[in-house]
C-alpha positions in Angstrom: -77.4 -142.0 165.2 -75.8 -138.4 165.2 -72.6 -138.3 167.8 -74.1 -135.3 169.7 -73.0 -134.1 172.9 -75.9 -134.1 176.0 -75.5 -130.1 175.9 -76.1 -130.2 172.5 -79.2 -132.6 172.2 -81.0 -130.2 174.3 -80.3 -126.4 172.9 -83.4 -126.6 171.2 -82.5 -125.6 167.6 -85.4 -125.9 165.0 -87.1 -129.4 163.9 -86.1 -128.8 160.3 -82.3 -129.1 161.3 -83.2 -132.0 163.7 -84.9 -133.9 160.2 -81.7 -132.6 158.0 -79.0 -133.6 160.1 -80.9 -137.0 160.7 -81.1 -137.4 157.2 -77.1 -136.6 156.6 -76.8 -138.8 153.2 -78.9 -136.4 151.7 -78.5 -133.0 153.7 -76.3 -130.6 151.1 -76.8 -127.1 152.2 -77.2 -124.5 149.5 -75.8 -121.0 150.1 -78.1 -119.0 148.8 -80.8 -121.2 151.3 -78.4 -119.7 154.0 -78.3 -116.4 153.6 -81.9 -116.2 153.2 -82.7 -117.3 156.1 -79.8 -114.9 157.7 -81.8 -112.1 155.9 -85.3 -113.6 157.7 -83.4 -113.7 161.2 -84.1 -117.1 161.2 -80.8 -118.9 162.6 -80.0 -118.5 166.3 -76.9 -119.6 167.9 -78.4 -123.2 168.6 -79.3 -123.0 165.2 -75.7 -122.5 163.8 -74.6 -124.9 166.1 -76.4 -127.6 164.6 -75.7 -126.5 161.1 -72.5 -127.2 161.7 -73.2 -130.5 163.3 -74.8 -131.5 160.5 -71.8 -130.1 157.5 -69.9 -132.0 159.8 -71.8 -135.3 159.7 -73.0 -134.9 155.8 -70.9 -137.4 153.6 -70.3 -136.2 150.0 -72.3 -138.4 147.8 -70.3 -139.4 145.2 -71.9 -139.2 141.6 -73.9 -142.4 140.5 -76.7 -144.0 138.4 -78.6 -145.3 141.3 -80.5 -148.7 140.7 -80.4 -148.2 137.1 -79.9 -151.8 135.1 -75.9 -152.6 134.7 -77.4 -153.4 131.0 -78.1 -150.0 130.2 -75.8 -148.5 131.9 -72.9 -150.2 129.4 -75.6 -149.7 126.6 -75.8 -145.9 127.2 -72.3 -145.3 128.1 -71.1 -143.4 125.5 -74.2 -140.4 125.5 -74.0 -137.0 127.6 -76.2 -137.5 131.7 -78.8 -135.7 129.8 -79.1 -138.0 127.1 -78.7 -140.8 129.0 -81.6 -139.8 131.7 -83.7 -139.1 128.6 -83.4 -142.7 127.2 -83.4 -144.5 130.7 -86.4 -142.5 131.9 -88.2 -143.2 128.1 -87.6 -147.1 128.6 -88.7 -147.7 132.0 -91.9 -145.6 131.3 -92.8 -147.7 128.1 -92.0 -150.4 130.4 -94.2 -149.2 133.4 -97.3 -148.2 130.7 -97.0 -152.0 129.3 -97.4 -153.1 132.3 -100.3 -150.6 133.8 -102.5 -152.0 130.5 -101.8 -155.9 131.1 -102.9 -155.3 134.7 -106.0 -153.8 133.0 -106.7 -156.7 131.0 -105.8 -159.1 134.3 -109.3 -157.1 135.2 -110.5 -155.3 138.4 -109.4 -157.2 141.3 -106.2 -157.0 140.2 -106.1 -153.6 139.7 -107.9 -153.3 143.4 -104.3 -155.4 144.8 -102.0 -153.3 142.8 -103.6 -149.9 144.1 -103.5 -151.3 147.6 -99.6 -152.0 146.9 -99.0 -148.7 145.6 -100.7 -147.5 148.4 -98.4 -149.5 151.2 -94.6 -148.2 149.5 -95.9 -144.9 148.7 -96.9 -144.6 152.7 -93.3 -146.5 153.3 -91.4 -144.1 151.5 -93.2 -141.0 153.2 -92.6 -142.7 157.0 -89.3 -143.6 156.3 -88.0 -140.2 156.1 -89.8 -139.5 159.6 -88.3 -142.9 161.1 -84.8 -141.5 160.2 -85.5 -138.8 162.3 -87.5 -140.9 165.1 -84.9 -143.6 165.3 -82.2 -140.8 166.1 -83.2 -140.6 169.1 -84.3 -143.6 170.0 -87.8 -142.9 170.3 -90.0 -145.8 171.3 -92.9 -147.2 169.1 -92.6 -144.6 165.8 -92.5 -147.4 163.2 -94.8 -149.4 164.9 -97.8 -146.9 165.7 -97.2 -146.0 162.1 -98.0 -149.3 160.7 -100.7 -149.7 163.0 -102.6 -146.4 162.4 -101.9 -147.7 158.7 -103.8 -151.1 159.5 -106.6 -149.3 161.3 -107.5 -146.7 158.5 -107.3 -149.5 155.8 -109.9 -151.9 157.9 -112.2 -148.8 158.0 -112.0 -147.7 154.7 -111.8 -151.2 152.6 -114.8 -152.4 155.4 -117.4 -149.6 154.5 -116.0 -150.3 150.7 -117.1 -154.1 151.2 -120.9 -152.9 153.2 -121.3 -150.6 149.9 -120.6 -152.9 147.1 -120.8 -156.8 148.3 -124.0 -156.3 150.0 -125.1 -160.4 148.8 -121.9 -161.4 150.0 -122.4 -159.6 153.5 -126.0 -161.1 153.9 -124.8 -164.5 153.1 -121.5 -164.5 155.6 -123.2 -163.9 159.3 -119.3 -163.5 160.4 -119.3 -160.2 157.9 -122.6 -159.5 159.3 -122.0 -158.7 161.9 -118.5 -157.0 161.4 -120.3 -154.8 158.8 -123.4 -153.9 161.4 -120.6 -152.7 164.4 -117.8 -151.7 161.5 -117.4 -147.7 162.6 -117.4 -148.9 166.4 -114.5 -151.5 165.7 -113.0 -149.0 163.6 -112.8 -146.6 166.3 -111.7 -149.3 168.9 -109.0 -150.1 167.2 -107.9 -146.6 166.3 -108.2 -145.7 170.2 -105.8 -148.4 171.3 -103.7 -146.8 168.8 -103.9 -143.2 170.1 -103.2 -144.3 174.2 -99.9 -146.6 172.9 -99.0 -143.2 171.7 -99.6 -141.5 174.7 -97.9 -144.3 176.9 -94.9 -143.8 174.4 -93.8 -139.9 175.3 -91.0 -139.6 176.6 -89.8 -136.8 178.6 -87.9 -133.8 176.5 -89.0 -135.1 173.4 -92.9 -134.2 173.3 -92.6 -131.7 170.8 -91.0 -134.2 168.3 -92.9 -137.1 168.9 -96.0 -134.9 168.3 -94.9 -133.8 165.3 -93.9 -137.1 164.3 -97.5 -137.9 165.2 -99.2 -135.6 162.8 -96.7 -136.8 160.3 -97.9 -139.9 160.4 -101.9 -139.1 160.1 -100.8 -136.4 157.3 -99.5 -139.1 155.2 -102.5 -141.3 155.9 -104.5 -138.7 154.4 -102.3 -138.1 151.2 -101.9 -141.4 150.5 -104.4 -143.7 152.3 -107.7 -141.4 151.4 -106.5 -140.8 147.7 -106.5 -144.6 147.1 -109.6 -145.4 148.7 -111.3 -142.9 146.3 -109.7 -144.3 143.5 -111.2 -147.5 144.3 -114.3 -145.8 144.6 -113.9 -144.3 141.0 -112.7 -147.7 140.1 -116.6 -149.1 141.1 -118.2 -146.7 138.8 -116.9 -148.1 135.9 -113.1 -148.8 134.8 -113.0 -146.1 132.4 -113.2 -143.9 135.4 -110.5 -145.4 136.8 -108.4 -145.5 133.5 -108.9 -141.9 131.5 -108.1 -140.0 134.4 -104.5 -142.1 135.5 -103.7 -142.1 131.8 -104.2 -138.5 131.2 -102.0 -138.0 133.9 -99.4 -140.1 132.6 -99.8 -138.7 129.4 -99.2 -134.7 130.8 -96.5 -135.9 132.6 -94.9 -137.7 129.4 -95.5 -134.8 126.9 -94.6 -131.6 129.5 -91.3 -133.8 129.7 -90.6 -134.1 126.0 -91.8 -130.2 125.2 -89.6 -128.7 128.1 -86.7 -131.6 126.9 -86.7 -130.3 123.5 -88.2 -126.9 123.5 -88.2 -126.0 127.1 -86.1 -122.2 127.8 -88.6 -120.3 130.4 -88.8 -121.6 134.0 -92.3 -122.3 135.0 -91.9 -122.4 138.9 -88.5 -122.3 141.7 -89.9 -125.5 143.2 -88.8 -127.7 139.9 -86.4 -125.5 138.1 -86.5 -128.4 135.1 -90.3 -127.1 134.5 -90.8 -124.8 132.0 -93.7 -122.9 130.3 -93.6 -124.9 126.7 -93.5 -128.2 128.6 -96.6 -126.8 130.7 -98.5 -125.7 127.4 -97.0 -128.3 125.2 -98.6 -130.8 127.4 -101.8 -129.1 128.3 -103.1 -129.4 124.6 -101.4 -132.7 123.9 -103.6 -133.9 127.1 -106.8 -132.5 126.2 -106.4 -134.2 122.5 -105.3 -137.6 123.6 -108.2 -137.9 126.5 -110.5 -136.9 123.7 -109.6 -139.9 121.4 -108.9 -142.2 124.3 -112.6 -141.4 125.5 -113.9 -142.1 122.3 -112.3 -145.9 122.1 -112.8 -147.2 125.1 -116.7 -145.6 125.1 -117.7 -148.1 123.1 -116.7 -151.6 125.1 -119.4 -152.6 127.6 -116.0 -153.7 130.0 -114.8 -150.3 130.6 -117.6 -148.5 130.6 -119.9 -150.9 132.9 -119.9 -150.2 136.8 -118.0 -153.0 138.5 -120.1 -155.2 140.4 -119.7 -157.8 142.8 -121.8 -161.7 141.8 -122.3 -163.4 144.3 -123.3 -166.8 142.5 -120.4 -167.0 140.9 -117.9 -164.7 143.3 -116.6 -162.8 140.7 -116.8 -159.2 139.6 -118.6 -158.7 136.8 -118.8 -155.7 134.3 -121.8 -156.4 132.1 -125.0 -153.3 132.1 -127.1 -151.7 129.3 -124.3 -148.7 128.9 -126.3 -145.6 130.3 -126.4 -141.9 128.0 -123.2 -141.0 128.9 -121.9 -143.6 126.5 -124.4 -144.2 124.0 -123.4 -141.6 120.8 -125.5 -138.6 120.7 -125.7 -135.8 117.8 -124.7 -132.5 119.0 -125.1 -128.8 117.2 -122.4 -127.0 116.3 -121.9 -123.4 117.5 -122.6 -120.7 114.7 -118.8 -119.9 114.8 -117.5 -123.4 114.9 -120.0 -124.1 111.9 -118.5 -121.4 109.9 -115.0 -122.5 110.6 -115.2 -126.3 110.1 -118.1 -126.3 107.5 -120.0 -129.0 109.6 -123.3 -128.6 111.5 -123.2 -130.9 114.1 -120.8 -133.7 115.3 -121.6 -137.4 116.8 -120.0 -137.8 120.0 -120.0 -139.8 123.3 -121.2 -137.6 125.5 -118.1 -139.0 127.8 -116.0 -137.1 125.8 -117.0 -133.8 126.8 -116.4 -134.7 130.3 -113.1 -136.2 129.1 -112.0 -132.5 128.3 -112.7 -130.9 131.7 -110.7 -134.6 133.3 -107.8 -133.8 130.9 -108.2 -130.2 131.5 -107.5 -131.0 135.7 -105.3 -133.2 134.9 -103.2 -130.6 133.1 -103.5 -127.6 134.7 -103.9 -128.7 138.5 -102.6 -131.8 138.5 -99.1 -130.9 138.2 -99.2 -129.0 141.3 -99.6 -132.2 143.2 -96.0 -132.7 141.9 -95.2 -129.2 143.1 -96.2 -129.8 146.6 -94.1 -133.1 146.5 -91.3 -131.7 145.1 -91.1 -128.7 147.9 -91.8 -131.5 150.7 -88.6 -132.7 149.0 -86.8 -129.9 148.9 -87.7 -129.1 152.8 -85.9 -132.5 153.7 -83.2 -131.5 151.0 -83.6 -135.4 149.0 -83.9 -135.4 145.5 -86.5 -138.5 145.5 -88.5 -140.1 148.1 -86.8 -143.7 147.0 -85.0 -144.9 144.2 -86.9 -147.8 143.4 -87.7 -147.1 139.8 -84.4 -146.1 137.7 -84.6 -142.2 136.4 -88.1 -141.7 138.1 -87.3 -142.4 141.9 -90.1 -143.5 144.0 -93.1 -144.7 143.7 -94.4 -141.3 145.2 -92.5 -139.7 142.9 -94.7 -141.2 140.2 -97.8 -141.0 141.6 -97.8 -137.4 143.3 -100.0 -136.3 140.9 -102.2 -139.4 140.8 -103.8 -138.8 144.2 -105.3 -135.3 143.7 -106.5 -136.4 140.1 -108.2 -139.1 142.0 -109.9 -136.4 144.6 -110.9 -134.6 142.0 -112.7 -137.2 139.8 -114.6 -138.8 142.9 -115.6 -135.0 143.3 -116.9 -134.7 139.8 -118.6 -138.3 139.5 -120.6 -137.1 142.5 -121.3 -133.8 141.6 -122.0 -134.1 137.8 -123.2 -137.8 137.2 -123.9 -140.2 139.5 -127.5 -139.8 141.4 -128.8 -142.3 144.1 -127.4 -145.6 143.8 -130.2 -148.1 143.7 -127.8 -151.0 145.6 -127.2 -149.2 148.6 -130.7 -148.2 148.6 -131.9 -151.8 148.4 -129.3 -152.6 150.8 -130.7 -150.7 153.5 -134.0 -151.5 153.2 -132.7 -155.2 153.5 -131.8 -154.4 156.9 -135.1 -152.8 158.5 -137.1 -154.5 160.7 -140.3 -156.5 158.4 -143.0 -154.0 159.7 -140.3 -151.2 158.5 -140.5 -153.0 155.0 -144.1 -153.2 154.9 -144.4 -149.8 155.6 -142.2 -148.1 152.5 -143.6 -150.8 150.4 -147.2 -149.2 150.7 -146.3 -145.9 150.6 -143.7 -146.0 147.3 -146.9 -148.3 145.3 -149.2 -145.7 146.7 -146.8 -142.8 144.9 -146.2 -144.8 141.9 -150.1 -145.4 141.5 -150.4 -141.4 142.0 -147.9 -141.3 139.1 -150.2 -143.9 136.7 -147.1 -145.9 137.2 -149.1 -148.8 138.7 -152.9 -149.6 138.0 -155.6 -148.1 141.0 -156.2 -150.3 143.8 -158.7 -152.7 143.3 -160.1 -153.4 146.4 -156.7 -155.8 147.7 -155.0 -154.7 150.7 -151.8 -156.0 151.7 
């Protein structure tokens, strides 16, 4: 809690000094921040007031390595910080990539849990920064609303996720029957208790804040919570969905780090000032090349490329299919230019591959602005990470800030560019009409496919 006077708590400076000086580990004004916003006209005298509330309540934070092993701290002892980051940030990403493939292999309900847990600290580490604030002033109910509005979105999403893909198991349960049949209204229901504890919680002279605290709260449920449902969703269409497009992202990430590291010299954008233009192009066309190859390899295993299905006899998933064009090798014809240059008329290829280039080619020249945006949301709060959980990366949101647009963007393309209807959820619904509603759509689709020479003409039955 800030040691404010009564006159002072109510002069009405701006929310961004509220958040700063509520967040004083981490509040170190810059200078050159200052004056710009002299030159704007943007500090009044309740503004400067606070400012100097808040140099006044700012500790200096003393220089440190964080969470970062006492092993390799002693091990790396003797290198320069930029050295040392180098090496601490190389080893704990070999160490998180070892661990993202044995999750693979542990198959896709594992990978379903871990997704949900990356979802829950990245949400944690994006509230926490508002319940600093909140908890100054001893607002009622922040943390909890927050959590709750969590809940609520979660049952929605993962419930119309359980109506779409474990349609046997739904028609077997009559529990989930009937949760699935009234799943938007109970969705809603429980979301509405949410939004009047809200309103009961205002408290006088603090409406604007709590609102914005508020749409904090739903503006992190749609970064985070949203992104991960769709992932699951990309997940269901096959593995190597889910896998190319978080691995290409990884690998940009890794290769625009060791191109700016060791060739880096032109600043690429104010927001990171460590981004540069070679680490930008460097790992653009490293991307491309290794979601190329990648594509190629796991094409040709039935378990990645296989849409992930639910069994209901033996209540597993199960990734077994006939593997459709896009991974069955296909001959392609060089262009005339291409011939001339590489001396080959055509090439065999998955046809996955190509769509591995424009995946690579988001990943690479988009993606990184979801890393731009965190890292202004960042700056605005004036923290260097969103958590320190993982030593030299930060948070988890730190790491995965450019996961969740890649994962818009590939449940974008899957529905624009391959998938068509979806036979299941078609069957599904029919399922649930009435038996006269059945009847019905079974005469007229064998009347169309007789009309097609699909089926042989009647023959005098009639069902």
């Amino acid at each position: 809690p800030l040691n404010l006077s009564h006159a002072q708590r109510h002069k009405r400076p701006s929310t961004t000094l509220y958040l700063l000086c509520a967040y004083a580990h981490s509040c170190v004004w810059s200078p050159q921040e200052a004056d710009g916003q002299d030159r704007l006209g943007l500090h009044g005298e309740g503004e400067a007031d606070m400012e100097g509330e808040c140099k006044a309540h700012t500790p200096d934070m003393p220089p440190g390595d964080g969470n970062t092993p006492q092993c390799l701290n002693r091990a790396l002892e003797g290198l320069s910080s930029r050295w040392k980051n180098w090496w601490i940030r190389g080893i704990l990403s070999l160490t998180m990539i070892t661990g993202f493939f044995l999750i693979i292999y542990l198959g896709p309900l594992m990978l379903i849990f871990v997704v949900m847990s990356i979802q829950i600290k990245c949400f944690q580490e994006i509230i926490t920064i508002g319940y600093r604030v909140y908890h100054s002033y001893e607002l009622p109910w922040f943390r909890t609303l927050s959590w709750y509005f969590l809940i609520c979105v979660n049952y929605f999403f993962y419930g119309e996720t359980v109506a779409d893909y474990f349609g046997a198991l739904v028609r077997r349960e009559e529990p989930l029957q009937f949760l699935v049949r009234y799943h938007r209204f109970i969705s809603f229901t429980l979301y509405l208790a949410g939004f009047c504890m809200f309103v009961l919680s205002l408290v006088k002279k603090h409406y604007r804040l709590q609102f914005y605290m508020f749409a904090w709260t739903h503006v992190t449920l749609l970064i985070v919570v949203t992104q991960s449902h769709l992932v699951i969703q990309n997940l269901f269409e096959g593995m190597i969905w889910f896998i190319v497009p978080i691995s290409t992202v990884i690998c940009n990430d890794i290769m625009a780090y060791l191109f700016g590291f060791f060739f880096g010299r032109t600043p690429l954008i104010k927001l990171s000032p460590k981004k540069t233009w070679e680490g930008f192009i460097g790992g653009f066309f490293s991307t491309v090349v290794f979601s190329f190859l990648f594509a190629y390899l796991l094409s040709q295993y039935q378990y990645f490329v296989c849409p992930v299905e639910y069994n209901s006899e033996t209540n597993r998933f199960t990734v077994e299919c006939e593997p459709s064009d896009l991974f069955v090798m296909q001959e392609y014809t060089l262009p005339a230019t291409a011939q001339n240059l590489l001396r080959w008329k055509t090439v065999n290829l998955y046809p996955f591959q190509i769509h591995s280039i424009a995946l690579s080619t988001f990943a690479s020249l988009i993606g990184p602005f979801g890393g731009f945006f965190a890292s202004g949301f960042k700056r605005a709060f004036k923290i260097k990470d969103f958590a320190d959980t993982i030593p030299g990366h930060g948070g988890i949101m730190d790491r995965f800030d450019c996961q969740y647009l890649m994962a818009t963007f590939v449940h974008v393309y899957i529905a624009s560019f391959i998938r068509g209807p979806n036979p299941s959820k078609v069957l599904q619904q029919l399922l649930a009409l009435q038996p006269e509603q059945q009847l019905s759509i079974f005469n007229t689709l064998r009347n169309h496919l007789r009309e097609k020479g699909m089926l042989p003409p009647a023959v005098g039955l009639k069902v």
